[in-house]
N, CA and C atoms as an extended XYZ file, in Angstrom:
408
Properties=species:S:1:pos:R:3:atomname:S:1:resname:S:1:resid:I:1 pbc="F F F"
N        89.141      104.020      105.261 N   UNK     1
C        89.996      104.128      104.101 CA  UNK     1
C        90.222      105.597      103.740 C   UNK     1
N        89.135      106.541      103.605 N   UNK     2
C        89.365      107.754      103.759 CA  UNK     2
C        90.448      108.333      104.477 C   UNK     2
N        89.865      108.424      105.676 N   UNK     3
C        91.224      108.878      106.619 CA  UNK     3
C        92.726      107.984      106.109 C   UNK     3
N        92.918      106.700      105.975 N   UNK     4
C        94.115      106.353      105.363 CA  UNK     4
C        94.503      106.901      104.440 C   UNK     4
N        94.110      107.601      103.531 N   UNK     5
C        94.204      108.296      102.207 CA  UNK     5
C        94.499      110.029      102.253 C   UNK     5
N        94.206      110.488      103.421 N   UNK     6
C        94.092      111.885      104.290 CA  UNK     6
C        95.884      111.650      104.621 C   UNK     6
N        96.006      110.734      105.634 N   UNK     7
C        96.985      110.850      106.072 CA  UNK     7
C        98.177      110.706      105.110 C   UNK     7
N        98.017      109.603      104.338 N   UNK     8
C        98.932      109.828      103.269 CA  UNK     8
C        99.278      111.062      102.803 C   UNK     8
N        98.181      111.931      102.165 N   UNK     9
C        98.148      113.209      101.565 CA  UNK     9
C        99.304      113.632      102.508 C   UNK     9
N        98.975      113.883      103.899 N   UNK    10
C        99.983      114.224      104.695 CA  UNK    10
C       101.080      114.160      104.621 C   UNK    10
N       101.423      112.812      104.719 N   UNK    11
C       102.718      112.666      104.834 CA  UNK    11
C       103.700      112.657      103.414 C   UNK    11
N       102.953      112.760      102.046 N   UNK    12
C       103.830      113.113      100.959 CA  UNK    12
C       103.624      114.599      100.665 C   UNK    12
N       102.823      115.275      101.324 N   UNK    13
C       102.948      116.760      100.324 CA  UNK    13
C       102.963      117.277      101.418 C   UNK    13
N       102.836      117.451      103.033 N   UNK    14
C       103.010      118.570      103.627 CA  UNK    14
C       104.404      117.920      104.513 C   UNK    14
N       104.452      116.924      105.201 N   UNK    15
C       105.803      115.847      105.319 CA  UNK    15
C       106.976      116.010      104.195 C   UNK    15
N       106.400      116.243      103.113 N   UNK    16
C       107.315      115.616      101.804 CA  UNK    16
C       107.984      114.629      101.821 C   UNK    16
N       107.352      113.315      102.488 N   UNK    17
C       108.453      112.075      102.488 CA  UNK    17
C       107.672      111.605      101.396 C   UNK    17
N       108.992      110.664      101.414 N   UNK    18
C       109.471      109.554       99.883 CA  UNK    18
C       107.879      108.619      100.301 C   UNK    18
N       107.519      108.449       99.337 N   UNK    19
C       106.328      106.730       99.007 CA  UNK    19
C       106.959      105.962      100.406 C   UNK    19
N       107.748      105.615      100.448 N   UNK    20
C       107.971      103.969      101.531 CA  UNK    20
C       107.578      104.676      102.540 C   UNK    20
N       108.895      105.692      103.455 N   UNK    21
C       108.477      106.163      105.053 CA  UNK    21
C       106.729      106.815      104.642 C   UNK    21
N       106.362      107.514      104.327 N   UNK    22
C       104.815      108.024      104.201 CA  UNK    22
C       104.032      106.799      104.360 C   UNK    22
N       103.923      105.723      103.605 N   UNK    23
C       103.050      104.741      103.498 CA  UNK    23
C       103.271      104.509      105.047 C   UNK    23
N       104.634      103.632      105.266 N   UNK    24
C       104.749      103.663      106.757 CA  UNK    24
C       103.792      104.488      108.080 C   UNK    24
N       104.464      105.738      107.738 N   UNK    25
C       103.956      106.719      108.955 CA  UNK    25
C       102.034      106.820      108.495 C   UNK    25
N       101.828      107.172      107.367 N   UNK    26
C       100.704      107.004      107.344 CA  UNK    26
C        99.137      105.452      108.363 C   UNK    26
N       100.048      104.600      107.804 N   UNK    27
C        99.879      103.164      108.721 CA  UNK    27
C        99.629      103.306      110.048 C   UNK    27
N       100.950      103.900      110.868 N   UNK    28
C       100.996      104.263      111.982 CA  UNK    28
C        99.237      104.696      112.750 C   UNK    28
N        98.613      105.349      111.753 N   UNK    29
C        98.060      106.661      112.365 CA  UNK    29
C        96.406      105.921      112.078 C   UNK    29
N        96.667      104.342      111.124 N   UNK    30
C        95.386      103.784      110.849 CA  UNK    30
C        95.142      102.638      111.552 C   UNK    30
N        94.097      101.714      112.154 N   UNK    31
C        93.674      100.487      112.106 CA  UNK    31
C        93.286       99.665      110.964 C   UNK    31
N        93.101       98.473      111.210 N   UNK    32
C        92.447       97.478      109.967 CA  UNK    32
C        93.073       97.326      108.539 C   UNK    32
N        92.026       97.388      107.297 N   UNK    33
C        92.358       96.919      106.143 CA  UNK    33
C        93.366       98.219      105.447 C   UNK    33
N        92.819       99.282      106.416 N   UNK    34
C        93.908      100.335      105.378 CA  UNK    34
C        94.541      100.181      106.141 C   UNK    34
N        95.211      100.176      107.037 N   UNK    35
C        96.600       99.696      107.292 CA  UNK    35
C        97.528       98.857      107.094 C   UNK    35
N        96.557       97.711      106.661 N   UNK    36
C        96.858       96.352      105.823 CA  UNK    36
C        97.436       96.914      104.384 C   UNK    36
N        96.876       97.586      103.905 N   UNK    37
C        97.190       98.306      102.838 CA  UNK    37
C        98.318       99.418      102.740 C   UNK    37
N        98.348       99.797      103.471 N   UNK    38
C        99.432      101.021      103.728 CA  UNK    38
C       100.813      100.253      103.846 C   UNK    38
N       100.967       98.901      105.151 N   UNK    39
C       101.887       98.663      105.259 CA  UNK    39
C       102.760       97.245      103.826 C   UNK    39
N       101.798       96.871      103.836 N   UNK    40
C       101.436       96.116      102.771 CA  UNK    40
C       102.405       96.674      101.454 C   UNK    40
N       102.375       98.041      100.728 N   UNK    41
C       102.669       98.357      100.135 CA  UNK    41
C       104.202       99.000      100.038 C   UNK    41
N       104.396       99.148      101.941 N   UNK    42
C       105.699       99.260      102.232 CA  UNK    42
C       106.347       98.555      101.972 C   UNK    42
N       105.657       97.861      102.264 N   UNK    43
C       106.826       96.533      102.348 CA  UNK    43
C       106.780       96.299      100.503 C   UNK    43
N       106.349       96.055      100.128 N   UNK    44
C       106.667       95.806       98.384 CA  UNK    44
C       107.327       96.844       97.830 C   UNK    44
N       107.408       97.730       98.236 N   UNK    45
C       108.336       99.112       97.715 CA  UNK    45
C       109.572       98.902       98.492 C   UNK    45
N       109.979       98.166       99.574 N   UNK    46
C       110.722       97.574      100.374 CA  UNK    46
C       112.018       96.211       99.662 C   UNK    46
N       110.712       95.559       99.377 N   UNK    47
C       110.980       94.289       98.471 CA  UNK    47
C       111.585       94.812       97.119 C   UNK    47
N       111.516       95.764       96.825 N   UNK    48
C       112.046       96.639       95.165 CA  UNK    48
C       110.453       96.263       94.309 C   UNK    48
N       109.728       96.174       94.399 N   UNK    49
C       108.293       96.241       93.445 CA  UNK    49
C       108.281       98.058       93.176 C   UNK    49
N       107.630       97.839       91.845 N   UNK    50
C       107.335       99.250       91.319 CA  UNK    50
C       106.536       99.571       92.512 C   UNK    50
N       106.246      101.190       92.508 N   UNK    51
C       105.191      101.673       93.291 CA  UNK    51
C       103.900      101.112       92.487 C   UNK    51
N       103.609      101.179       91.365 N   UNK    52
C       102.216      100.548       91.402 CA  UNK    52
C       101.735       99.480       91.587 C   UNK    52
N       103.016       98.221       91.488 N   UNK    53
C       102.673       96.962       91.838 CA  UNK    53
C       102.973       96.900       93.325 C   UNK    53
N       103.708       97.541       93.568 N   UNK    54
C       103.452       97.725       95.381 CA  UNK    54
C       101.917       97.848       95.523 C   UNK    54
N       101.560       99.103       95.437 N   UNK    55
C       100.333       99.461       95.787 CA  UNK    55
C        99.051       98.608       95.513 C   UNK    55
N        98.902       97.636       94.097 N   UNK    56
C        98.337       96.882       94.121 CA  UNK    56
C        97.919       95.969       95.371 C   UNK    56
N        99.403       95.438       95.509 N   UNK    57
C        99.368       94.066       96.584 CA  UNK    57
C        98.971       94.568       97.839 C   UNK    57
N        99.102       96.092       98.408 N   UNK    58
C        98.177       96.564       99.525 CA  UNK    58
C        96.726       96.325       99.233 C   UNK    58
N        96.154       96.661       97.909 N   UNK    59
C        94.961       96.873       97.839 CA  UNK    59
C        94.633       95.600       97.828 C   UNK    59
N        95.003       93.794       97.461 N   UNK    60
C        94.280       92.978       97.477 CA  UNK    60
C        94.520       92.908       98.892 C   UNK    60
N        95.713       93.098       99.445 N   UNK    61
C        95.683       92.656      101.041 CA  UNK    61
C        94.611       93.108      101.982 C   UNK    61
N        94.344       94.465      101.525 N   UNK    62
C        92.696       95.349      101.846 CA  UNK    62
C        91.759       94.778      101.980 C   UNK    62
N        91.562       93.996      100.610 N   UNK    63
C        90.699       93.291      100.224 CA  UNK    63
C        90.343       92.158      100.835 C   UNK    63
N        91.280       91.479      101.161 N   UNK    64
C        91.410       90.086      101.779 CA  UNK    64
C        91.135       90.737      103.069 C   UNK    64
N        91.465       91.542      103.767 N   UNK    65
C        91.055       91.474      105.204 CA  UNK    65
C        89.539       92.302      105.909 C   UNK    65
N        89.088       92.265      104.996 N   UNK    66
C        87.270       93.704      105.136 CA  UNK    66
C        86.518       93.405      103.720 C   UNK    66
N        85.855       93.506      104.240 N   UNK    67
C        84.623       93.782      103.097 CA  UNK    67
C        84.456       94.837      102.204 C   UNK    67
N        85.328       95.410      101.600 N   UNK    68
C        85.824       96.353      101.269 CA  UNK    68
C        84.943       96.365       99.643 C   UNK    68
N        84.333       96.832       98.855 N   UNK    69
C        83.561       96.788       98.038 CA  UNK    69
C        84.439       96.564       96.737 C   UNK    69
N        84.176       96.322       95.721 N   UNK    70
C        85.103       96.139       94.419 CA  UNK    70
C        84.914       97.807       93.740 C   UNK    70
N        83.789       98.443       94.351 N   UNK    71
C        84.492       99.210       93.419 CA  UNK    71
C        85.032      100.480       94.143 C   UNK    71
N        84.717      100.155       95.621 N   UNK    72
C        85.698      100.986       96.276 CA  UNK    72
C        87.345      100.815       96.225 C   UNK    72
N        87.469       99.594       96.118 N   UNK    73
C        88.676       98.816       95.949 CA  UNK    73
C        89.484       99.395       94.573 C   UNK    73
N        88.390       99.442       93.346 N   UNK    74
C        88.360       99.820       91.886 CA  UNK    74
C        89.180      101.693       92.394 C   UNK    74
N        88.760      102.511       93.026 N   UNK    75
C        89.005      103.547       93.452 CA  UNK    75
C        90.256      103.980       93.945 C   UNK    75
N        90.575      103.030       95.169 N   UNK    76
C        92.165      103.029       96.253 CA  UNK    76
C        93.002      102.801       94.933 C   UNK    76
N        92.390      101.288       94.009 N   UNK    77
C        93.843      101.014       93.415 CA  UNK    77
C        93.969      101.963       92.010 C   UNK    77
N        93.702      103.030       91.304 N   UNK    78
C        93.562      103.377       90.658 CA  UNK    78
C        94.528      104.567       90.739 C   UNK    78
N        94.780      104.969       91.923 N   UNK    79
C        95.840      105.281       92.669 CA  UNK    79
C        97.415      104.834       92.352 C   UNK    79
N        97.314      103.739       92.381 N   UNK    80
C        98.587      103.113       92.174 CA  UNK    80
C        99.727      103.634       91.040 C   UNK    80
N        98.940      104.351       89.846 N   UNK    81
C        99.777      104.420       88.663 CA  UNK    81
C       100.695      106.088       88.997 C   UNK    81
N        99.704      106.450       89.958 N   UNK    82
C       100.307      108.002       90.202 CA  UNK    82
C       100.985      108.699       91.722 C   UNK    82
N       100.951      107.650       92.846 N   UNK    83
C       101.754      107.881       93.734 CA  UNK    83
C       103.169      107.494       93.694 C   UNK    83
N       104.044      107.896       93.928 N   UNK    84
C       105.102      108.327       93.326 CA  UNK    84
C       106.055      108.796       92.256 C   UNK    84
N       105.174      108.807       91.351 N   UNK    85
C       105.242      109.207       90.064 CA  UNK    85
C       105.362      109.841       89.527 C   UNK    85
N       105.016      110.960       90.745 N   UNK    86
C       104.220      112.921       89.564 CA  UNK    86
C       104.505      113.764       90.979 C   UNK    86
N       104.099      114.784       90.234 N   UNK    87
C       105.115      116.070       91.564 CA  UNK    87
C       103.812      115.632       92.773 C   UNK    87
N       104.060      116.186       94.006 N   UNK    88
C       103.202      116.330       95.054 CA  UNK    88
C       102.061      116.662       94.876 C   UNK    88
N       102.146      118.263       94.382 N   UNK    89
C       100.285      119.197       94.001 CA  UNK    89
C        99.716      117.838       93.336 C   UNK    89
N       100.065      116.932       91.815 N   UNK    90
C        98.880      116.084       91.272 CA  UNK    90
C        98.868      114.663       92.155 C   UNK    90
N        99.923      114.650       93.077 N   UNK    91
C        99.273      113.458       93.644 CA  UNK    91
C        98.295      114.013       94.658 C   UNK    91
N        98.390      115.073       95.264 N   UNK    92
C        97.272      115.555       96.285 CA  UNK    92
C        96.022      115.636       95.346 C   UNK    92
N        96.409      116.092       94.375 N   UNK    93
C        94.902      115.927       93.444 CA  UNK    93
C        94.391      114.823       93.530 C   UNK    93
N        94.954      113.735       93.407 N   UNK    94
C        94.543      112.528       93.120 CA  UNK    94
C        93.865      112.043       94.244 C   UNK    94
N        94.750      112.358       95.555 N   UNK    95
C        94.070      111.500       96.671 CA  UNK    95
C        93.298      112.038       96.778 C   UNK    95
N        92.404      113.457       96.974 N   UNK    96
C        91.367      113.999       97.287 CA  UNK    96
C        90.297      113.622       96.218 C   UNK    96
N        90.856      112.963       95.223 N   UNK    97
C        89.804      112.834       94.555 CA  UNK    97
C        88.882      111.457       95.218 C   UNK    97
N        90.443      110.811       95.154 N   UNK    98
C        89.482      109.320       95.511 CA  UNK    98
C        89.309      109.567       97.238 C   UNK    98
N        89.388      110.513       97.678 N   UNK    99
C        88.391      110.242       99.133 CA  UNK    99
C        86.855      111.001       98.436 C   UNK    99
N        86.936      111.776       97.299 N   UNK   100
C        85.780      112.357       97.940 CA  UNK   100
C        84.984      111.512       96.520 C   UNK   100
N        85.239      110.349       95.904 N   UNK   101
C        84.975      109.260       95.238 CA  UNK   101
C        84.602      108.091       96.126 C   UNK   101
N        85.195      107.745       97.313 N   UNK   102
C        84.357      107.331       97.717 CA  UNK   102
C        83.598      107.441       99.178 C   UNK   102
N        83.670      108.865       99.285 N   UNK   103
C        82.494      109.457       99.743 CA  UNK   103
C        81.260      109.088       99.124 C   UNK   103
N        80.890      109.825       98.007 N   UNK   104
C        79.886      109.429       97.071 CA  UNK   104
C        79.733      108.092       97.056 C   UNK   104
N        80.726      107.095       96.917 N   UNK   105
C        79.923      105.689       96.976 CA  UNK   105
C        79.428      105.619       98.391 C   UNK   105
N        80.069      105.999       99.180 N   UNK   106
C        79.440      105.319      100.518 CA  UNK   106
C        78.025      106.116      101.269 C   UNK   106
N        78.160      107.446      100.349 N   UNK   107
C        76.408      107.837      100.640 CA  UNK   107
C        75.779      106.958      100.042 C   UNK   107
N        76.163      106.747       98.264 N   UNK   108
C        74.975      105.716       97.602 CA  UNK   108
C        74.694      104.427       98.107 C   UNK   108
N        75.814      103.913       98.926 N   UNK   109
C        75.607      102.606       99.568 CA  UNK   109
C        74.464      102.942      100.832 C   UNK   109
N        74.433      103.720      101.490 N   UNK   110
C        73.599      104.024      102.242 CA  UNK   110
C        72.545      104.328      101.971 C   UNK   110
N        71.902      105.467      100.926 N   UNK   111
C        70.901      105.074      100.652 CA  UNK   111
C        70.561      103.679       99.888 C   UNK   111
N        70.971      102.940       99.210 N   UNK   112
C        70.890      101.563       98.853 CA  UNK   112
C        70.362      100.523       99.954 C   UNK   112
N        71.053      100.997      101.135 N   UNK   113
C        70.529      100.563      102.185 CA  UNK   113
C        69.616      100.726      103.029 C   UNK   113
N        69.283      101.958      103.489 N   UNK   114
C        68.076      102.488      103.729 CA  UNK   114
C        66.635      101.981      102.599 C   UNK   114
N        66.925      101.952      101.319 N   UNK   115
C        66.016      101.379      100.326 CA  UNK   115
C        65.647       99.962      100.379 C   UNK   115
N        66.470       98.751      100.627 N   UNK   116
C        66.241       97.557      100.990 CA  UNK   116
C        65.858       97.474      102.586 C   UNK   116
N        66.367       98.429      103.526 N   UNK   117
C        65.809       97.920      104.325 CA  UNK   117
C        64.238       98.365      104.563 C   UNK   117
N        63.439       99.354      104.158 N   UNK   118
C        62.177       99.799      103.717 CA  UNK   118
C        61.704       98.582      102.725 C   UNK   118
N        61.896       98.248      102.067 N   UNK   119
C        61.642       97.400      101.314 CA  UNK   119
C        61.181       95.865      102.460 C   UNK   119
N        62.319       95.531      103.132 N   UNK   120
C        62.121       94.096      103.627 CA  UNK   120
C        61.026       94.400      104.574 C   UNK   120
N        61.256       95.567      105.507 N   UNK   121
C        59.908       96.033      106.115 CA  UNK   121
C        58.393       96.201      105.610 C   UNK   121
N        58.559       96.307      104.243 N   UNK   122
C        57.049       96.262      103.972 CA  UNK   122
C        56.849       95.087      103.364 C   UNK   122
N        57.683       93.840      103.062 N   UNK   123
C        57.497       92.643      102.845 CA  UNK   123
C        57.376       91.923      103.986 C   UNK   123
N        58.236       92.189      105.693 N   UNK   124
C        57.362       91.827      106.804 CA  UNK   124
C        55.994       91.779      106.744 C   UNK   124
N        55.543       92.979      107.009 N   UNK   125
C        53.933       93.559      106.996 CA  UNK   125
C        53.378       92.823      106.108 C   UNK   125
N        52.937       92.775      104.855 N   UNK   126
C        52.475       92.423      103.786 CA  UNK   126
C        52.596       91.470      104.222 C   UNK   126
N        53.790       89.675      104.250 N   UNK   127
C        53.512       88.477      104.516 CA  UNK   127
C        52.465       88.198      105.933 C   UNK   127
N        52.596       88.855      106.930 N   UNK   128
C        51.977       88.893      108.122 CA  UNK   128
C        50.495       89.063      107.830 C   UNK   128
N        50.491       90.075      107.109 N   UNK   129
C        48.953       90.586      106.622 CA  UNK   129
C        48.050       89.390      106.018 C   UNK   129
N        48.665       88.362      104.781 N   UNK   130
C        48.716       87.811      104.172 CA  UNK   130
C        48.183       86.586      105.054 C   UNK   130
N        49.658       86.014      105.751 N   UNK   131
C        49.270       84.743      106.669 CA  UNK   131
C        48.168       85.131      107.451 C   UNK   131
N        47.784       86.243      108.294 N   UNK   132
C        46.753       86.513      109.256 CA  UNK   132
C        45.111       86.135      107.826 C   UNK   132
N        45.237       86.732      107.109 N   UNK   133
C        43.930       86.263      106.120 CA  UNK   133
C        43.780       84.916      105.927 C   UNK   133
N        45.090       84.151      105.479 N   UNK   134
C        44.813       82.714      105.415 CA  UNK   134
C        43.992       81.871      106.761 C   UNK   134
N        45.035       82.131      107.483 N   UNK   135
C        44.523       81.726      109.212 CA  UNK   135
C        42.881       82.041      109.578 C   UNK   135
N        42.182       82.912      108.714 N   UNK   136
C        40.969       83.640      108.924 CA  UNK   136
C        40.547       82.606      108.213 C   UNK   136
């Protein structure tokens, strides 16, 4: 999703294309749910939907196709109210924000993960320990 969000940057502020071709070309350059999302949103900006209700219906389509977290999800679509909306410089603000937003979630998810999985490991041990005493 990052990189989908990179490339965008791309293609509206150093490209300078319009919301539709960017989302497009951006797509191009992704696999999976952000692309689901990218094109997704073309097409509703296609269909005449505002850009933010475009952008929405990428983000549930995101959603629907990956495991995509709610509040990473909470992040992409938050987005929506300010791509196409505002000069280039604050939408580049914006996207860099939410990549490096969920950067930060996806370290904390990792350690989150690293923490449960230490965790189930010493609840291995411990039950083992446990059954081996009973068995005694």
């Amino acid at each position: 999703m990052k990189s989908a969000l990179a490339l965008l940057e791309t293609e509206m502020c150093c490209s300078l294309q319009p919301l539709g071709p960017a989302l497009l070309n951006a797509a191009k350059g992704c696999r999976g749910p952000a692309a689901a999302l990218l094109r997704s949103a073309a097409s509703g900006l296609g269909n005449g939907l505002p850009a933010s209700d475009a952008w929405q219906l990428g983000v549930e389509e995101a959603m629907r196709e990956s495991a995509l977290a709610r509040a990473d999800a909470d992040v992409v679509a938050s987005l929506g109210t300010v791509l196409g909306a505002s000069p280039a410089g604050d939408q580049r603000r914006h996207l860099r924000s939410a990549v490096e937003r969920l950067s930060v979630q996806e370290s904390e998810a990792r350690d989150r993960q690293s923490t449960v999985g230490r965790l189930w490991g010493y609840a291995g041990v411990f039950s083992a320990l446990a059954l081996a005493t009973l068995l005694l």
